[in-house]
N, C-alpha and C positions, 0 to 999 in steps of 0.2 A: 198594354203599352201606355193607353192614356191616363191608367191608373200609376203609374211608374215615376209618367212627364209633372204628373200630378203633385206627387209626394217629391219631386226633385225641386221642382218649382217653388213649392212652400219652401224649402231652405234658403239657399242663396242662388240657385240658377239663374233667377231674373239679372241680377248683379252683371253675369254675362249674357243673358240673351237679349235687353235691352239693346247696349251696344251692337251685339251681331247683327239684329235687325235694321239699326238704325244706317249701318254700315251698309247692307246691302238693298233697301229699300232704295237710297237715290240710283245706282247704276240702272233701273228703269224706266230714269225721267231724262230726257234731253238737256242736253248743255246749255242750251237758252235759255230755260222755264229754272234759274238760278236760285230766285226766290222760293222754290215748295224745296228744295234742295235745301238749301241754307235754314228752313224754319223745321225741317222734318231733324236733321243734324242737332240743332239746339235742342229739340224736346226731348228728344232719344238722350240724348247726355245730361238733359231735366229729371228726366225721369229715373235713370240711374240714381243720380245723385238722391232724389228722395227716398228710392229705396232703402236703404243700411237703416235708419229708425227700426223696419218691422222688424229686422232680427236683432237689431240692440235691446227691444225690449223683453225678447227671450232669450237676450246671452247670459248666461251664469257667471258673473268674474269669481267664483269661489273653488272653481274646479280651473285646471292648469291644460285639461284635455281638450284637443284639438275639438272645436263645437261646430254643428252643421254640416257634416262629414260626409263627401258625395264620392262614391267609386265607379269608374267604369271602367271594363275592362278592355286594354288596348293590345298587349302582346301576351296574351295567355300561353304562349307557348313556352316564353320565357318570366312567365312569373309578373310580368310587367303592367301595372293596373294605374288610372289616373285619380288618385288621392285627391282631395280640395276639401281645408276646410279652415276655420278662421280660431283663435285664441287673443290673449291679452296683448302677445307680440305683434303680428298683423290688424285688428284693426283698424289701429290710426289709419292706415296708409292704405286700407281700402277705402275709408270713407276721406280720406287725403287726395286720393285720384281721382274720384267721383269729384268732389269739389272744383278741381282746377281744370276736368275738359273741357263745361261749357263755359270757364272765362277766356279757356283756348279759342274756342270756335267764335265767340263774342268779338276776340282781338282779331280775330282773320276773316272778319264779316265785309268789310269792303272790299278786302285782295280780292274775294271767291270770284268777282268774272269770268274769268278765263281758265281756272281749274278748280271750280267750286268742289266738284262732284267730286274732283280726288280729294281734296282738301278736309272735308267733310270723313268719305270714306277711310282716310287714312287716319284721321284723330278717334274715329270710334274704334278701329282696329286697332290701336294703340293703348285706348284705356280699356278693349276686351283685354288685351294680354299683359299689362302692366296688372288688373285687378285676378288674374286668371295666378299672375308671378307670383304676388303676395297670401294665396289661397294656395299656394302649390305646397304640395306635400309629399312632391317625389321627386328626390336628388338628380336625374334625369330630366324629368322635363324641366325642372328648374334650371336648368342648364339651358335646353332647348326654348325653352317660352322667353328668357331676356336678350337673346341673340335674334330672337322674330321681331324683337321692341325695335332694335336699330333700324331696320329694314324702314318704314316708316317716317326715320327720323335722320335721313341721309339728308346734307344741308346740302344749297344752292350752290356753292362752291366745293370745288374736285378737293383742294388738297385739303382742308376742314371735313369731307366725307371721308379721303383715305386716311387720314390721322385718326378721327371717330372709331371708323369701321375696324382699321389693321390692330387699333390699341384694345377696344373692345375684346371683340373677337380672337385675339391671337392669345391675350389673358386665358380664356376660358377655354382655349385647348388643352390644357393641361387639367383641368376640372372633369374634361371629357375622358382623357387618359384614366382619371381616378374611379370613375362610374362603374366600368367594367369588373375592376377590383372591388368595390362593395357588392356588385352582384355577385360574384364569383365565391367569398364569403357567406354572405346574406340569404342569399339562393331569392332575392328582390331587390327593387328599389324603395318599399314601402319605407316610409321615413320612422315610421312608429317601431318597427322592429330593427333596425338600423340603430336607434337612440338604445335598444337592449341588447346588442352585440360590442363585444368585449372584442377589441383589437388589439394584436400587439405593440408595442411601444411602436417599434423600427416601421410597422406599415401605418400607426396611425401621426408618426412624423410625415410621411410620405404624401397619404392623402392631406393631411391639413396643411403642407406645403403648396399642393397642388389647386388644394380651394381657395386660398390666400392668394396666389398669382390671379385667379378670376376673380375675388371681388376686390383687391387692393384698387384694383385697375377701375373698377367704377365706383369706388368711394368717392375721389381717385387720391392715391397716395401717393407722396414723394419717391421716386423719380417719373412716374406711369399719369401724369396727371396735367402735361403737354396739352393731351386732347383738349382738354375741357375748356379753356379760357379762349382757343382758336374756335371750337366748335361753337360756344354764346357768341363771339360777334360775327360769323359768321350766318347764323341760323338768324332766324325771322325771331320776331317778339314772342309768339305763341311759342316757339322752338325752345325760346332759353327759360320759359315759363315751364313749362314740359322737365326739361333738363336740370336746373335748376329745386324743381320743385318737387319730381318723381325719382327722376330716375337715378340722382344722386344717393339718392336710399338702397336701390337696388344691393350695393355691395354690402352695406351695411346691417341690413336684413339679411342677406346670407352667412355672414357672420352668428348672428344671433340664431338663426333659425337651425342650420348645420354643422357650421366650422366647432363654434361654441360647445354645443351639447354633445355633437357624434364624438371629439376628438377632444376629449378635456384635459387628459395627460400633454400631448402635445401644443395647448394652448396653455399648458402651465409651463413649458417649457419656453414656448417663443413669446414671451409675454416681452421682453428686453428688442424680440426683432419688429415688433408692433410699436413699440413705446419710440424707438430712434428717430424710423420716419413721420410718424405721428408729431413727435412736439418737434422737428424739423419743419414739416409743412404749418405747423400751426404760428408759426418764427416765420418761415421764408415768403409765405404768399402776402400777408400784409404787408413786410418790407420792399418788395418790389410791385407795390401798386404806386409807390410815389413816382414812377418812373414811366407811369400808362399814361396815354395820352386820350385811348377809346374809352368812354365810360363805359360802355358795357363789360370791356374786358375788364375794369375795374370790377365791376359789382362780382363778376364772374369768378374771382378769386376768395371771396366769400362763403359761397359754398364746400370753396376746396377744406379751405379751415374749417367749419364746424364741424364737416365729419371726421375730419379728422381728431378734433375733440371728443367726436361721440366714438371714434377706435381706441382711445386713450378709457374712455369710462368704461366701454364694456372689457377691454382688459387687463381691468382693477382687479377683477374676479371678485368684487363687493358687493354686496344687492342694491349698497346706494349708487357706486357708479354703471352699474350693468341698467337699473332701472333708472336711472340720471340720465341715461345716455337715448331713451326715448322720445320723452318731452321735445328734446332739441329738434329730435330727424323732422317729427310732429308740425312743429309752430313754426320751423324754419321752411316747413313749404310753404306756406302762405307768404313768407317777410321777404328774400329775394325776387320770387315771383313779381310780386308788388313792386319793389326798384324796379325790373326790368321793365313791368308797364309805365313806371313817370320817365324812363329813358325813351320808349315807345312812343311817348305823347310827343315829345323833345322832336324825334326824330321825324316825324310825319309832317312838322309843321318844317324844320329845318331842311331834314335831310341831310344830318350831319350830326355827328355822334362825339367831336374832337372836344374837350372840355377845353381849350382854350377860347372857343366863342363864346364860351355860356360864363352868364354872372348877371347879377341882379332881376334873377327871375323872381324874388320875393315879391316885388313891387308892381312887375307887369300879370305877373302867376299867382297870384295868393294862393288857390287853393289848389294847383299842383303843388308847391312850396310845402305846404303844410302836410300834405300828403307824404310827401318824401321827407320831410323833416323825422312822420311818425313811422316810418318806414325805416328809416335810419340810427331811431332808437332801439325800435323793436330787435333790429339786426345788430345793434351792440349788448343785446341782453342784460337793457337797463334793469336795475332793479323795480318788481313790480309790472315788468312783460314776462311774457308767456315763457321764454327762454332763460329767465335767469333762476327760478328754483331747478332746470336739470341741470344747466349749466355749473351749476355750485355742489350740487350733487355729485358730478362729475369730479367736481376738486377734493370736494369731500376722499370719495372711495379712492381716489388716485395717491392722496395723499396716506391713507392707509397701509400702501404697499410702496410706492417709490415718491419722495418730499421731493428731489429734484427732477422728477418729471413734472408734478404738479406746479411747481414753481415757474417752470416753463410755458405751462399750458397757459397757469396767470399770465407770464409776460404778454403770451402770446393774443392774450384776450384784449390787453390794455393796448395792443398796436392796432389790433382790429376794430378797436374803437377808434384809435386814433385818427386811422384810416379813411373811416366811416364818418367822421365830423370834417377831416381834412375834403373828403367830395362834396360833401351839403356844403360846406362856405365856399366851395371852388365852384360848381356849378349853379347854385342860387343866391347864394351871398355876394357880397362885394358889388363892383360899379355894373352897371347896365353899360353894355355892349352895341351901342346901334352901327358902328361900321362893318360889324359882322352878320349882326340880326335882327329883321327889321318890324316883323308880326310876329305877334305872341297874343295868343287867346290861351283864357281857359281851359280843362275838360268841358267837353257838354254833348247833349243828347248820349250816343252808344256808350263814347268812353266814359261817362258819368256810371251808365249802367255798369260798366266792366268793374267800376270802384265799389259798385253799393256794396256786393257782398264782403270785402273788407271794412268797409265805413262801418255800415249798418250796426249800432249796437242792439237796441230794446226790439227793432219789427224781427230778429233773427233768435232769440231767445229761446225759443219755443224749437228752433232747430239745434242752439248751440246744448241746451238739455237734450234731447234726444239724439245726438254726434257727439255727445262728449266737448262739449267747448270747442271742436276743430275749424268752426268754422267762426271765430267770435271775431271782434270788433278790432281794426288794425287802428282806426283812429284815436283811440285809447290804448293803444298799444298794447292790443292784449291783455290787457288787465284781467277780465276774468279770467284766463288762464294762469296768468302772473300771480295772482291776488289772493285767490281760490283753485290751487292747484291740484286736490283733491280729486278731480275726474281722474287723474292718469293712475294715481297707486291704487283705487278702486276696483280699477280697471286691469290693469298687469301685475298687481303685486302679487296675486298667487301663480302666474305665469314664471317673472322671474327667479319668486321662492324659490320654482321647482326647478328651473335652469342651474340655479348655486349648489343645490342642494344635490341635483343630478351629476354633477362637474366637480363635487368634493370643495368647492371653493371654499375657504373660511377665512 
């Protein structure tokens, strides 16, 4: 057995046993003793996040096969075994998670008095099962492990948790309906043999109907995408950091990982019913932020667009928008994220989120200012950030197959900047406000820390080489990602080779 824990351990086990430990290590310690709580929480999600180097430097990007490949077996009576293992597709977004929990726990580091130990305990159980989501390699529990995510991630307010919960959730019923029917088929859920079974047209419309209702919903796509911009102002700073940054990928990655490859015929078919609400939502959520009043809920509309740009590239069925459409999920966890923390600063010292108080923070705030300035660009996918070689990538392959979707996706990109320069001059431009706001400080001490790791360009080097760039410098906006974009087709080109090439695409 110890020789077993052994050989598992050396793969990626740590990835999750870090987490688990660190999660159940405080329930322990008493509610008072907050302090070994809160520093035992940080290391456990340190420690995570340094992990991913050891197996980046024994991943192979020239094989397309699932690498690090751990089974154990869960329901043998029905064939049922727990797959995990990581390829060109999933990386990013496991060393993506590891990144952002402990800026999570950093930002919830003074709440934690009075429910540290949950606070704690609930963000480590959350990046077990988010990294456990993105490792998963069977259509079942993949089901089961992003509906555990919500649990976790239930906001402070009822109607923001039933809207969450009911839209989540009630999506992926019908994902559940479809599970049965690939077993029944398959005689498994193993996903490796599931990609070499041949469906008929009529039942592989069916199921990719049914996986579409579960991940449209947490891309989130037009009309199913309600939740999201109630759920960021109502969740805490860590929350829309989390949401924003992780789990918005969640549908996204199911697409690519199953809808995509099991059912190719029928994604050559609803290629038109993907493409409608896609450059719909990439048109409609920029247009009605002129009409918000919460910042957050502004930034929060943000998110909804780019994936929905990244549903547009991967159903190019091109290698440049399929493999276009990475980058963005990628670098855009870091760049909302980021807004939500200078709205986060805004709010602790105000206590008030309405952008009609805020203006002429440039003068009292230089260096949140600047922060969100770079923040700003980055999330318009200036040329030269991280996000505009996928981003054009994306227009590239779209325009291959439909000129007037991609035309749209354009407009829709030019309002999203528009957007995006319309809140930097409305919240830090223009006159200073003193009958509304009276103190303004800088970041300093913690929230300085929460920044470095975006700031930091040359001390972070030595990790943005060994993570692929995912974690490089936002105050340069990304530039070595931007500039040198080279980690990413290194790294997934023979992944989504084998995706186009599996799918008949041409």
């Amino acid at each position: 057995m110890l020789e077993h824990f052994c050989e598992c351990y050396s793969d990626l086990s740590g990835l999750i046993l870090c987490p688990v430990l660190g999660s159940i290590t405080p329930l322990f310690i008493p509610n008072s003793r907050i302090r070994p709580i809160r520093w035992i929480g940080l290391c456990a999600s340190l420690i995570t996040f340094l992990y991913p180097p050891v197996p980046r430097i024994q991943f192979d990007p020239s094989t397309a096969k699932s690498q690090f490949v751990e089974s154990l077996r869960w329901l043998p009576y029905e064939n049922i075994n727990l797959y995990m293992g990581i390829d060109g597709l999933s990386l990013f977004f496991v060393i993506l998670t590891t990144f952002l929990i402990p800026i999570c726990i950093s930002v919830g580091w003074s709440g934690m008095r009075s429910y540290g130990k949950e606070y704690i305990t609930a963000s480590l159980i959350r990046e077990f099962l988010m990294i456990a989501v993105f490792r998963m390699l069977d259509p079942l529990l993949f089901y089961v492990l992003p509906e555990s995510v919500l649990i976790p991630m239930l906001q402070r307010k009822i109607k923001a948790a039933y809207q969450f919960f009911l839209y989540t959730s009630l999506g992926s019923v019908f994902m559940l309906l479809a599970i049965p029917l690939i077993l029944l088929q398959t005689g498994t859920t193993d996903l490796q043999i599931s990609l070499t079974t041949e469906y008929s047209e009529r039942r592989q419309i069916f199921l990719w109907i049914a996986s579409f209702a579960s991940f449209a919903v947490k891309v989130p796509m037009v009309p199913v995408h309600i939740w999201s911009p109630e759920a960021h102002v109502e969740a805490p700073t860590a929350g829309s950091v989390i949401l924003a940054g992780i789990l918005s990928k969640l549908g996204t990655h199911g697409f690519l990982r199953f809808s995509i490859p099991m059912f190719p015929e029928a994604t050559l078919r609803s290629t038109p019913f993907i493409y409608t609400p896609s450059a719909i939502a990439i048109i409609y959520t920029p247009s009605t932020t002129s009409r918000q009043i919460d910042l957050k809920k502004i930034i929060a509309h943000s998110p909804v667009a780019h994936m929905n740009l990244v549903t547009i590239g991967m159903s190019s069925r091109a290698a440049a928008g399929i493999g276009g459409s990475i980058p963005p999920m990628s670098s855009h966890g870091p760049v909302p994220p980021a807004l939500f923390l200078c709205v986060g600063v805004l709010y602790d010292r105000h206590k008030t989120r309405l952008a009609r108080y805020y203006g002429g923070s440039v003068s009292t705030m230089p260096n949140l200012s600047t922060i969100s300035f770079s923040s700003t660009l980055a999330n318009m996918s200036s040329p030269g950030t991280s996000s505009f070689i996928g981003e054009f990538l994306i227009l590239v392959g779209a325009f291959q197959r439909n000129s007037l979707v991609a035309t749209l996706a354009a407009l829709g990109m030019i309002l999203g900047a528009a957007y995006s320069l319309w809140l930097y001059n409305r919240a830090v431009s223009g006159n200073f406000k003193p009958d509304f706001l009276h103190k303004f400080s800088d970041p300093i001490g913690r929230e300085v820390s929460i920044f470095i790791p975006f700031l930091v360009g040359g001390a972070t080097d030595f990790l943005v080489a060994k993570c692929y760039g995912l974690n490089a410098e936002l105050l340069t906006l990304l530039v070595r990602m931007g500039v040198h974009p080279k980690v990413f087709p290194d790294c997934m080109h023979t992944s989504v080779s084998n995706l186009v090439q599996h799918g008949n695409f041409h």
